[in-house]
Backbone bond lengths (Angstrom), bond angles and torsions (degrees), N, CA, C in turn:
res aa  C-N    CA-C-N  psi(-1)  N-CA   C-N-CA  omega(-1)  CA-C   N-CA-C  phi
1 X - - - 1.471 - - 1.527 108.24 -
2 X 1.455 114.03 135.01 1.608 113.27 -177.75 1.347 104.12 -82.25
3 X 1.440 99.15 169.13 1.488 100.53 173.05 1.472 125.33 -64.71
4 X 1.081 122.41 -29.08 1.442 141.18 -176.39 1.437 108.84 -72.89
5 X 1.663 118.43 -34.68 1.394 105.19 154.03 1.714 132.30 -85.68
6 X 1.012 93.42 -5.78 1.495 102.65 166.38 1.744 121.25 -87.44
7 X 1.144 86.41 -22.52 2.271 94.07 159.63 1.040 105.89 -54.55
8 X 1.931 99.98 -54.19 1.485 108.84 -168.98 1.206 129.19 -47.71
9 X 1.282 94.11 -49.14 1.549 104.93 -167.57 1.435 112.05 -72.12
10 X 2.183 115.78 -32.82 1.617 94.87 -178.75 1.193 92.68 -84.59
11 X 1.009 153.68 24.98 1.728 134.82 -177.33 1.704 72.84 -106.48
12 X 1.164 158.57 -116.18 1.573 152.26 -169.91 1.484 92.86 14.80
13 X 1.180 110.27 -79.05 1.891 116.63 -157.08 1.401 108.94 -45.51
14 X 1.714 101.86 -39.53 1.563 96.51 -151.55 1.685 81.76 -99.96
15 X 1.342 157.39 41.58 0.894 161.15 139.05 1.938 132.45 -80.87
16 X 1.711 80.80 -56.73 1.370 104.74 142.98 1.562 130.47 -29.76
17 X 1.616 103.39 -80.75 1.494 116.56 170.74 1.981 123.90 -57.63
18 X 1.258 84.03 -17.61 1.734 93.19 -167.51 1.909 86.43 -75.26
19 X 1.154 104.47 -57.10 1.630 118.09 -170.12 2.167 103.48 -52.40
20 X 1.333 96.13 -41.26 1.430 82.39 -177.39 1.888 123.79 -95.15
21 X 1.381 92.00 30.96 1.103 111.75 -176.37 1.406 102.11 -123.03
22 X 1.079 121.19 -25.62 1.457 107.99 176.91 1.931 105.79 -72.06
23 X 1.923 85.64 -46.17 1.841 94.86 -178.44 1.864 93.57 -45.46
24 X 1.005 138.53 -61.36 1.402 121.66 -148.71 1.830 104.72 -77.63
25 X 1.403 115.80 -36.86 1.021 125.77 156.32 2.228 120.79 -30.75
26 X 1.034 79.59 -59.82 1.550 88.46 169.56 1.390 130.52 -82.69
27 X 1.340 104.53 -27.59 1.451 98.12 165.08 1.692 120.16 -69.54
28 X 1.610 105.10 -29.62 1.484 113.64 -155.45 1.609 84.08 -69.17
29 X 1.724 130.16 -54.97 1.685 115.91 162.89 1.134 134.29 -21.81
30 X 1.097 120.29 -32.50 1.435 116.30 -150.03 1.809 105.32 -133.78
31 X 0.791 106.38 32.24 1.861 133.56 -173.14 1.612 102.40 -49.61
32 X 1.881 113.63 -26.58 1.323 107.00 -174.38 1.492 90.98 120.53
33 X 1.654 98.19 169.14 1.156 117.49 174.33 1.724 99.78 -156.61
34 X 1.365 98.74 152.81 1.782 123.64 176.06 1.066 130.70 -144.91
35 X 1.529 134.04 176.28 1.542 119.01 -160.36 1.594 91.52 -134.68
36 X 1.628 102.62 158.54 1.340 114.27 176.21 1.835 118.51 -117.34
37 X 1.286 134.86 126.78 1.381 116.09 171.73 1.445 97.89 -161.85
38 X 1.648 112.40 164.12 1.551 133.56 -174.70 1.519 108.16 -177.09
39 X 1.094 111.15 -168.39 1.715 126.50 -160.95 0.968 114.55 -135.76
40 X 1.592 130.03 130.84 1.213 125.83 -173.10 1.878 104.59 -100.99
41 X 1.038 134.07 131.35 1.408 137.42 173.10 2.091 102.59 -112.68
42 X 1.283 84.19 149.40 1.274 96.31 -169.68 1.776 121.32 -117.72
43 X 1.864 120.02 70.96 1.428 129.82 -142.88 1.508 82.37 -77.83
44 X 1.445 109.84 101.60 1.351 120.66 168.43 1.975 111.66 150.39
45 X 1.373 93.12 154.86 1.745 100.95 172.88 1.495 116.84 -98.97
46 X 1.274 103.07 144.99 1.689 108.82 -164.39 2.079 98.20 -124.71
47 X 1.345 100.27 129.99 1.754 94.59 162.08 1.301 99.53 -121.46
48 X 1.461 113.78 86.57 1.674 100.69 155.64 1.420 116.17 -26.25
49 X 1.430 112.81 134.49 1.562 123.83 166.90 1.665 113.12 -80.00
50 X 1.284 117.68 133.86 1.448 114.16 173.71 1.165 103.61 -53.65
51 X 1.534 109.07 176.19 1.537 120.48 168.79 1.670 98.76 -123.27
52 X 1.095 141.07 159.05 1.248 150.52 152.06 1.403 103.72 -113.18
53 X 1.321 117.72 130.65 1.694 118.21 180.00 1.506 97.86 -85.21
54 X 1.533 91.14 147.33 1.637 101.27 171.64 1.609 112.69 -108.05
55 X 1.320 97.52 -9.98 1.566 117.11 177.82 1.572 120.07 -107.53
56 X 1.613 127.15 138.50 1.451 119.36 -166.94 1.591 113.35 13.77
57 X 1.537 113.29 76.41 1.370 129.56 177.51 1.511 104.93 -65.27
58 X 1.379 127.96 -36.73 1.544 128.86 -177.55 1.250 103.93 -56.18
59 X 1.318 130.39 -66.76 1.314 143.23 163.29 1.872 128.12 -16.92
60 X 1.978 78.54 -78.93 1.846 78.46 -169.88 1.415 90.03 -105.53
61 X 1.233 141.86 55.81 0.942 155.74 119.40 1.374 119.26 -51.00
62 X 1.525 125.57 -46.09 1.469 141.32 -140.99 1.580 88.76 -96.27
63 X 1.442 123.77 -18.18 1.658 134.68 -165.11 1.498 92.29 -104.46
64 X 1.765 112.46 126.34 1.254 117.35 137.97 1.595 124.39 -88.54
65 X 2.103 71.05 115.16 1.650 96.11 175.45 1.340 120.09 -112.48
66 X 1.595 118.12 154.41 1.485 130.00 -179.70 1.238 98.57 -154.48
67 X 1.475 92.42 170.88 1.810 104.80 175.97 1.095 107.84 -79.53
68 X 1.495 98.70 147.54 1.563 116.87 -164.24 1.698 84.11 -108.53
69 X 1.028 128.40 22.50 2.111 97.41 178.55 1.440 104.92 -84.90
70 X 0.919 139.29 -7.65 1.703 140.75 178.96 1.578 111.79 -138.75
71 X 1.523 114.41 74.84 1.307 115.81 -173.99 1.740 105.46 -83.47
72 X 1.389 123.73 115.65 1.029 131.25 -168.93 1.591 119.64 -124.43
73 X 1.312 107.86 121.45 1.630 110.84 -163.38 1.860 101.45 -76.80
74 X 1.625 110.24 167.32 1.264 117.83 177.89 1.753 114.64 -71.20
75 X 1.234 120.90 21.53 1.501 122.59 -169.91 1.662 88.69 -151.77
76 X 1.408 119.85 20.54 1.715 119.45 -170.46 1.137 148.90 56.45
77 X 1.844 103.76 14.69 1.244 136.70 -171.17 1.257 96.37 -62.87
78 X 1.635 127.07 142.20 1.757 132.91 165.03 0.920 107.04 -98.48
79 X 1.232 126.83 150.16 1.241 124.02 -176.81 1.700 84.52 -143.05
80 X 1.404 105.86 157.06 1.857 126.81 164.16 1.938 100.15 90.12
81 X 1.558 101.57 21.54 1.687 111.21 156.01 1.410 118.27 -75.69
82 X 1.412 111.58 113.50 1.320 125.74 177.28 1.767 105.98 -87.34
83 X 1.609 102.73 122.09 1.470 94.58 -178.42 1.797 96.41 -131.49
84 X 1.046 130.69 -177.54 1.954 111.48 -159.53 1.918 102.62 140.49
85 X 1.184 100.32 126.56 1.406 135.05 -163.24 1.464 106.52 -63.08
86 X 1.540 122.92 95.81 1.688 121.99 -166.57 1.870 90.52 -60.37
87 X 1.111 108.19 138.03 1.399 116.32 140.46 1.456 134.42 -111.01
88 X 1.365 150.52 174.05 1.100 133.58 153.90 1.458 108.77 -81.97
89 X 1.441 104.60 -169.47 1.607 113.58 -166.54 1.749 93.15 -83.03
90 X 1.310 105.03 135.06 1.543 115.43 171.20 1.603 122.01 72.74
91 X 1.580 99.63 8.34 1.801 94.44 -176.95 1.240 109.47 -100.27
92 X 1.051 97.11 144.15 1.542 130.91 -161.90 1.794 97.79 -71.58
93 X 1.532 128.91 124.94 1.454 126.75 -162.98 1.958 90.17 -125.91
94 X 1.111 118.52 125.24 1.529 127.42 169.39 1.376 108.75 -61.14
95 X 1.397 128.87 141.72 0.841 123.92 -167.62 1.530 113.90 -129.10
96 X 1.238 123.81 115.05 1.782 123.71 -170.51 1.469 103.08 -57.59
97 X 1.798 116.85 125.99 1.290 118.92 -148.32 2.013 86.97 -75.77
98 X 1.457 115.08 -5.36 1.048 110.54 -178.49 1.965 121.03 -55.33
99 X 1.259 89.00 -40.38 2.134 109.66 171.45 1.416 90.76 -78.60
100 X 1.427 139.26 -26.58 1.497 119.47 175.70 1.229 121.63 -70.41
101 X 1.454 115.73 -18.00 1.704 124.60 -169.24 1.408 99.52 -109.44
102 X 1.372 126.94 8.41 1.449 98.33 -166.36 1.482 93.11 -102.83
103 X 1.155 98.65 175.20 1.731 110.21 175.90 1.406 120.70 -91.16
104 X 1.568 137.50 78.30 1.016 151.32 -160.22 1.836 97.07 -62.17
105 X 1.742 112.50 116.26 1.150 115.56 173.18 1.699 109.92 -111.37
106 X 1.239 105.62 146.31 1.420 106.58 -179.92 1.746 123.79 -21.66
107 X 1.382 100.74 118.12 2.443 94.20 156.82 1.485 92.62 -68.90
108 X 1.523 95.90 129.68 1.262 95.85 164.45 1.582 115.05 -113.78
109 X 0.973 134.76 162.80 2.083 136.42 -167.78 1.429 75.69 -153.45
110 X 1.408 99.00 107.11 1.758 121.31 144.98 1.495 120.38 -109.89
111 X 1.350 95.20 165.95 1.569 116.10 -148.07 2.119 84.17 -130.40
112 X 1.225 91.42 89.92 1.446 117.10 -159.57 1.345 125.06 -112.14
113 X 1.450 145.78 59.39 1.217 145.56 -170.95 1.878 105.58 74.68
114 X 1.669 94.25 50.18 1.467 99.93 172.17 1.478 103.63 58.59
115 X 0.915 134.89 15.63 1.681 134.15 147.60 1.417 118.68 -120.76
116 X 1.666 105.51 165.52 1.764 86.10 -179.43 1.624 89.24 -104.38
117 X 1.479 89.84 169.38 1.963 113.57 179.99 1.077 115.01 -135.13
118 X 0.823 139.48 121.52 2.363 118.60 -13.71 1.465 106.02 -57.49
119 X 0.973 96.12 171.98 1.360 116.98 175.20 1.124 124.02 -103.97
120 X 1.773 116.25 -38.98 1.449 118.80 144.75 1.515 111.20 -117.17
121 X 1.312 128.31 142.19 1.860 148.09 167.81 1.233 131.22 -102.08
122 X 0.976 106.95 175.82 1.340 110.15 169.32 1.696 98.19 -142.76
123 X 1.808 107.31 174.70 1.225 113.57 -177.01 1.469 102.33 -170.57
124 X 1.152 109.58 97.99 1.970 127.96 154.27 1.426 105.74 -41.59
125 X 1.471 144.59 119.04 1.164 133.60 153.82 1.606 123.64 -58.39
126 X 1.439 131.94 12.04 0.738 133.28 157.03 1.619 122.94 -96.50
127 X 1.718 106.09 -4.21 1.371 98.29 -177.96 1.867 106.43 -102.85
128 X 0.953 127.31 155.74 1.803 131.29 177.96 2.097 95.79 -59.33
129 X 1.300 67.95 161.20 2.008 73.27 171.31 1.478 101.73 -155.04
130 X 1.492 95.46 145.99 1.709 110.26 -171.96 1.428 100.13 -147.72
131 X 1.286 93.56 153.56 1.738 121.41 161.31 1.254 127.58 -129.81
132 X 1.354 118.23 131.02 1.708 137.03 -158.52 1.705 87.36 -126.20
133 X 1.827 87.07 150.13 1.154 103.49 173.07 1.487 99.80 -127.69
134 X 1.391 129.21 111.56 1.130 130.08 -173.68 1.715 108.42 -95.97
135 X 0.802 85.07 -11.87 1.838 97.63 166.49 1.496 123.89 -53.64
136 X 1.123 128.41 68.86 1.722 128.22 -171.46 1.425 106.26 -60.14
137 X 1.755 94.26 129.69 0.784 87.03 -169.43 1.701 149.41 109.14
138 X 1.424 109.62 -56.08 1.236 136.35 -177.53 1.655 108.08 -86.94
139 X 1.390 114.42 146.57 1.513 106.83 177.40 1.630 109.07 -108.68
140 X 1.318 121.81 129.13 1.103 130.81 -166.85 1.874 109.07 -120.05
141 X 1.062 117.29 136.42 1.450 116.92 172.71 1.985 102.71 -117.51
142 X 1.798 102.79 168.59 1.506 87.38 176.74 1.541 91.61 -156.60
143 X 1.517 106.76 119.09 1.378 125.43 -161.99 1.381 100.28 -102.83
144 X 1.008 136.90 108.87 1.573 143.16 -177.97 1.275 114.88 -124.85
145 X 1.725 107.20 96.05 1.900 115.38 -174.05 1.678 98.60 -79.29
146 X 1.427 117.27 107.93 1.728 121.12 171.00 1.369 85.87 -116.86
147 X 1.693 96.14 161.87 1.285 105.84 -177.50 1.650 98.20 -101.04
148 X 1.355 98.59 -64.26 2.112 100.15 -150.94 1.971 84.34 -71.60
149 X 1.155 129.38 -6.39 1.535 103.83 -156.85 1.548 104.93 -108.25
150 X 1.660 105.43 -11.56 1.546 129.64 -172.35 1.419 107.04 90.23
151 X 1.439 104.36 146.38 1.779 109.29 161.86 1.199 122.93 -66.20
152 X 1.530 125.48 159.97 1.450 130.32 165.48 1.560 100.71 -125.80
153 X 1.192 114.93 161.83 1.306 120.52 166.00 1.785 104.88 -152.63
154 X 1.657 113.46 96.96 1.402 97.58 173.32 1.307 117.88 -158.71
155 X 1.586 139.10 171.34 1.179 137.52 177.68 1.394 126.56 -73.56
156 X 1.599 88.89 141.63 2.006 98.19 -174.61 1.278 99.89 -118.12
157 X 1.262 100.51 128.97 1.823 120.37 168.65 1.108 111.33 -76.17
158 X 1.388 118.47 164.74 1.529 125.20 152.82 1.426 112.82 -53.77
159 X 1.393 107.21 -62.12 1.667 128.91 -169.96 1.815 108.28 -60.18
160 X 1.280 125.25 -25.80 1.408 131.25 -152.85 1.250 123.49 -152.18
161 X 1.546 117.79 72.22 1.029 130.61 -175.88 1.934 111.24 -46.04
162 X 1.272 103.69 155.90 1.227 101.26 -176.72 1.467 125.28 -109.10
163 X 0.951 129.15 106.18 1.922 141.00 -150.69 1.259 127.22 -86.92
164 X 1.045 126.95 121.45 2.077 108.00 -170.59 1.863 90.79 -137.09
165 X 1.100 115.05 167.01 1.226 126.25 142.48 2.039 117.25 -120.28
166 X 1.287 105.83 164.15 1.387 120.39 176.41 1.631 112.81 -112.27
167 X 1.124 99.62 149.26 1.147 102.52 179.23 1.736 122.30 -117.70
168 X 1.570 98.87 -33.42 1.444 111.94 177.48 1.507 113.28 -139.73
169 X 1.548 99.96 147.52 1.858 125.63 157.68 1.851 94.22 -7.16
170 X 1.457 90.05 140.87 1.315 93.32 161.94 1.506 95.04 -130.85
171 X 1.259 142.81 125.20 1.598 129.73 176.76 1.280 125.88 -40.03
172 X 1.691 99.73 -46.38 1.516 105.55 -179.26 1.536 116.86 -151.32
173 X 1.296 119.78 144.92 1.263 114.41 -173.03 1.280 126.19 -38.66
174 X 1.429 134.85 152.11 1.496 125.04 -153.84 1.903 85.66 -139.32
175 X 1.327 75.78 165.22 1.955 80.35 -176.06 1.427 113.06 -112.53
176 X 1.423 101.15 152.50 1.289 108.57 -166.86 1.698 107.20 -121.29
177 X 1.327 130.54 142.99 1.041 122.81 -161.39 1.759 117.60 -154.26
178 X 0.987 129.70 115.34 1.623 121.29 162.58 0.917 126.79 -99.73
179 X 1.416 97.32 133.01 1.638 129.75 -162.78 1.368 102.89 -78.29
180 X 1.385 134.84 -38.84 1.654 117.54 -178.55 1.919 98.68 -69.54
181 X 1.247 140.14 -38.68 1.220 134.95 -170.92 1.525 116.33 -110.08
182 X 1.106 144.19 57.11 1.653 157.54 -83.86 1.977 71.81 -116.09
183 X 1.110 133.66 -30.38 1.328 113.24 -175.38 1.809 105.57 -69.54
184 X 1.033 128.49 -22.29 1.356 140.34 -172.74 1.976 117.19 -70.30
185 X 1.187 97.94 88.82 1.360 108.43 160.91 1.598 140.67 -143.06
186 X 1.341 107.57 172.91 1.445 100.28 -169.43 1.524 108.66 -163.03
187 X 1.535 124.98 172.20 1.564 111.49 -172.81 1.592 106.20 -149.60
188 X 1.042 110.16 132.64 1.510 137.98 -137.73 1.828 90.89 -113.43
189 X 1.739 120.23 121.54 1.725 101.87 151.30 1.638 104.02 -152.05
190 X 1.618 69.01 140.10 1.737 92.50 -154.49 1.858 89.54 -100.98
191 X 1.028 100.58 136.97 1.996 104.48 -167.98 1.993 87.54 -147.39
192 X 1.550 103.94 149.92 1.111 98.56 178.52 1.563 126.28 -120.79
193 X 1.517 94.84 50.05 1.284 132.40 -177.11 1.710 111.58 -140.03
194 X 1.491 130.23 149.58 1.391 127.29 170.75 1.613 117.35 -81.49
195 X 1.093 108.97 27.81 1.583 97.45 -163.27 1.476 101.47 -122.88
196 X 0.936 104.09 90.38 1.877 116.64 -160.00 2.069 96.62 -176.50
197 X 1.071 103.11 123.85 1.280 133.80 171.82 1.440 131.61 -108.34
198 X 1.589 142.63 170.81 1.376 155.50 -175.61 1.355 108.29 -141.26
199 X 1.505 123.81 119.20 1.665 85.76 159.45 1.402 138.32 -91.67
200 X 1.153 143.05 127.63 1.302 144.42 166.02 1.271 128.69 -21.31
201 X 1.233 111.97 161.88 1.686 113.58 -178.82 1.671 110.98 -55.40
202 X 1.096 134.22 -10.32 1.589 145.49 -178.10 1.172 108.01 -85.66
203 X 1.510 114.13 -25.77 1.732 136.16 -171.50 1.757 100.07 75.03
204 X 1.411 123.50 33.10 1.370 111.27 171.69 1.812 109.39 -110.03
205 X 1.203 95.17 176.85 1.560 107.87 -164.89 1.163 121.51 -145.34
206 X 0.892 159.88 79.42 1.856 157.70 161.36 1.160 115.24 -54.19
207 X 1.287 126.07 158.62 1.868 146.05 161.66 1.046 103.47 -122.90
208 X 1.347 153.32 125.56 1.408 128.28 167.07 1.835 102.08 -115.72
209 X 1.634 107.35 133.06 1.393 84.31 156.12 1.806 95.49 99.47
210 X 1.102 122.83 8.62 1.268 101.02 171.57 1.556 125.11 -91.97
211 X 1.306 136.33 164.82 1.359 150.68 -147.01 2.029 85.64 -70.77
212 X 1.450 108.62 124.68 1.145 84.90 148.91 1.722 149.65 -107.66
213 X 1.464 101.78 166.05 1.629 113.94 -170.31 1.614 94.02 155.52
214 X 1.753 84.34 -166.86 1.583 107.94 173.03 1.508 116.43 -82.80
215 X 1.738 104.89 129.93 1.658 117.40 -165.97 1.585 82.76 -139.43
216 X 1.469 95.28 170.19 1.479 113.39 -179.80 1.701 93.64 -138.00
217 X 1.418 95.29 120.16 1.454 104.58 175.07 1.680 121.79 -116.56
218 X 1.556 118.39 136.07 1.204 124.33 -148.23 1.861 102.66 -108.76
219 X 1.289 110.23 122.74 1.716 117.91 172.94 1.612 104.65 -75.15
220 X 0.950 142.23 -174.62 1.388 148.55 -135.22 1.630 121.25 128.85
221 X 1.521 99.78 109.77 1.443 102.96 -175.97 1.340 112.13 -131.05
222 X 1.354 156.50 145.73 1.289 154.21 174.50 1.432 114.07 -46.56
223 X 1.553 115.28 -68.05 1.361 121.37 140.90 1.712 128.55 8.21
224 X 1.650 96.08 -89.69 1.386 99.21 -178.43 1.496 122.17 -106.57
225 X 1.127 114.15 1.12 1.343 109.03 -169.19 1.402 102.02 74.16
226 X 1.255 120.92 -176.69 1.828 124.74 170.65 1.337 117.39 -6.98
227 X 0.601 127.22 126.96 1.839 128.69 -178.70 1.375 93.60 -103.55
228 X 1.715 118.95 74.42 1.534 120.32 131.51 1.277 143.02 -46.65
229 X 1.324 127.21 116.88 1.541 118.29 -178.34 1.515 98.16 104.71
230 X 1.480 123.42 -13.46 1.292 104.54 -175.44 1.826 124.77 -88.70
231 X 1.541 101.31 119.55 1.382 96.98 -160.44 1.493 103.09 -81.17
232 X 1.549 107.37 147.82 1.221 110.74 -177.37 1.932 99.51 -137.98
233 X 1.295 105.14 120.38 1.618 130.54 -149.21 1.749 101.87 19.72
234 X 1.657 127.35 -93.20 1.509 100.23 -179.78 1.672 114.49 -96.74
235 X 1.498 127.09 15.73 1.005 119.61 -105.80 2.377 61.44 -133.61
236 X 1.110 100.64 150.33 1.577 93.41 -173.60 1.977 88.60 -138.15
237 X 1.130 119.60 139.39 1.455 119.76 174.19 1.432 93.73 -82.09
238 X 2.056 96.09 151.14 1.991 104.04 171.25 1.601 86.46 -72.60
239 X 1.489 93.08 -132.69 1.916 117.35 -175.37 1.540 113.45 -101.44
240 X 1.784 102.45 -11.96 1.426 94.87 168.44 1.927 114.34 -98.25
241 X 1.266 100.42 27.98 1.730 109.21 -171.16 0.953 108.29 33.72
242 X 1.492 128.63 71.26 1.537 132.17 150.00 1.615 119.93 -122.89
243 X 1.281 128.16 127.81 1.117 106.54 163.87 1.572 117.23 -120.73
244 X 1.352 130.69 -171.67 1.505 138.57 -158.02 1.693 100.98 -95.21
245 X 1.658 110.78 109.32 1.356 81.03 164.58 1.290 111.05 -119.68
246 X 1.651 125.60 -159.22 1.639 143.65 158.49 0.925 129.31 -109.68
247 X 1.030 134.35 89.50 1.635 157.54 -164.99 2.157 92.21 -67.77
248 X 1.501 136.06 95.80 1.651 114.15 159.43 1.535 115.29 -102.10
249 X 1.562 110.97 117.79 1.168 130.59 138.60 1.962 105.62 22.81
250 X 1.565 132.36 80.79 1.122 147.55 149.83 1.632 84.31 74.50
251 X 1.503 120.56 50.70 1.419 123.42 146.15 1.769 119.15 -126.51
252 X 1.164 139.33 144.93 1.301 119.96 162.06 2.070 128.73 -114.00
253 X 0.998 77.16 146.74 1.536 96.73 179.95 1.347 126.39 -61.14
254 X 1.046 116.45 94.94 1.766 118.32 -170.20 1.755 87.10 -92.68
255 X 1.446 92.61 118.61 2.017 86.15 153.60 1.937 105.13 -97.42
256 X 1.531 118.02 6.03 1.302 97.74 171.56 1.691 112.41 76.16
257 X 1.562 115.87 172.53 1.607 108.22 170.37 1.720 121.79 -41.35
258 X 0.962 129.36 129.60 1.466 144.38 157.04 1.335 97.57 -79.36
259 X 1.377 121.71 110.24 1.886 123.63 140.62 1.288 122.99 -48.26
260 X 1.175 139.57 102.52 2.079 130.18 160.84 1.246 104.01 -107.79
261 X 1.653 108.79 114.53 0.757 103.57 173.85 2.001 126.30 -97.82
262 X 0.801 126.99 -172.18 1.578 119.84 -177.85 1.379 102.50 -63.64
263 X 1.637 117.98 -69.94 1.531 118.66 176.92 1.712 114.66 -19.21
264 X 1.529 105.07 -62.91 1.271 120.21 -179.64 1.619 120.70 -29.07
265 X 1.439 113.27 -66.49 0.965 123.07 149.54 1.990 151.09 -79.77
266 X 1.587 92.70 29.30 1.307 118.93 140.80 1.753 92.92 90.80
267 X 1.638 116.49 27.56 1.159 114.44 -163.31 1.633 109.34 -140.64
């Protein structure tokens, strides 16, 4: 055999192999994607406590206010459950090109009839973030202790909303608070991935769209911090409230009612 067919032949082989390496290469991307959602119920009775303002009483006086740490619907729905895709530090999360195409519009945190709105958020580091003070009139500040992204502490106008971007993961939601109206708070988590949820006044929750396989997804409540012990269908959180799930390929994952009970959340 000449040399010239022996070029031939490894340039064939290694052509071959190059090609079925991309095929496995590309498949290992594109593995699928699936969605996650359930309901939070709340086995217990709640009396929000009024608030009486001690600050511009004329004002947020005119607002019925209470504490928001256990927002509980008329059928016992929870609402302000943070649920969101644990990663480790620095790993790289696939992203459904569907959150790549969309048009990321401002989180907004308003300063809303002497409360803030929402009460709990979320925040993509790819989307802008602002705070409004819809309060005419009224002077509002917004103190937000983050760890990896740094704190802010500063004043919001009527006229001039106040603008930040993020840059990094925050582990867990961080609280946000104003200092001229000390009853006024709220909790902010900034993740640098979309796959992080709230639940709604219904106490439900969706993920849509995450990578599939095995993920570990983390509960989070204002209340308790980590929601240890909280069972979710067979699946029971340790002390860092995560449990193991299965992400299948264009199916989604109902865990169905969630139980919270009072204990749970330290009450």
């Amino acid at each position: 055999m000449t040399s010239i067919h022996l070029a031939l032949r490894y340039f064939l082989t290694l052509t071959v192999t190059l090609s079925a390496l991309t095929v496995i290469s590309n498949d290992a991307s594109a593995a699928g994607w699936g969605s996650l959602k359930g309901k939070f119920l709340y086995k217990g009775s709640v009396n929000p406590k009024e608030i009486t303002p001690t600050r511009d009483p004329e004002f947020c006086g005119k607002h019925k206010l209470v504490e928001e740490d256990i927002a509980v619907g008329e059928k016992n729905e929870l609402a302000n459950v943070y649920v969101y895709l644990y990663t480790k530090r620095n790993a790289k999360v696939e992203i459904h090109p569907d959150y790549e195409k969309a048009e990321l519009k401002p989180a907004v945190l308003d300063n809303k009839g002497c409360r803030f709105e929402p009460h709990a958020m979320t925040v993509w580091t790819k989307q802008p973030f602002q705070v409004h003070n819809s309060d005419q009139g009224i002077g509002h500040n917004t103190n937000a202790t983050l760890r990896a992204n740094g704190s802010f502490n500063e004043t919001v106008t009527n006229d001039k909303p106040l603008k930040k971007s993020f840059q990094k993961t925050e582990t867990y939601p961080a609280p946000v608070a104003c200092n001229v109206h000390p009853w006024m708070n709220a909790t902010l988590l900034i993740r640098d991935n979309p796959y992080m949820a709230v639940s709604n006044e219904k106490g439900e929750f969706e993920i849509k769209n995450l990578p599939a396989g095995e993920h570990e997804i983390v509960f989070w409540h204002e209340a308790s911090g980590t929601m240890k012990n909280l069972q979710v269908g067979k699946e029971k959180a340790g002390r860092t409230g995560r449990i193991d799930v299965e992400i299948a390929d264009g199916e989604t994952l109902d865990f169905g009612e969630i139980t919270v009970t009072p204990k749970l959340l330290g009450k």
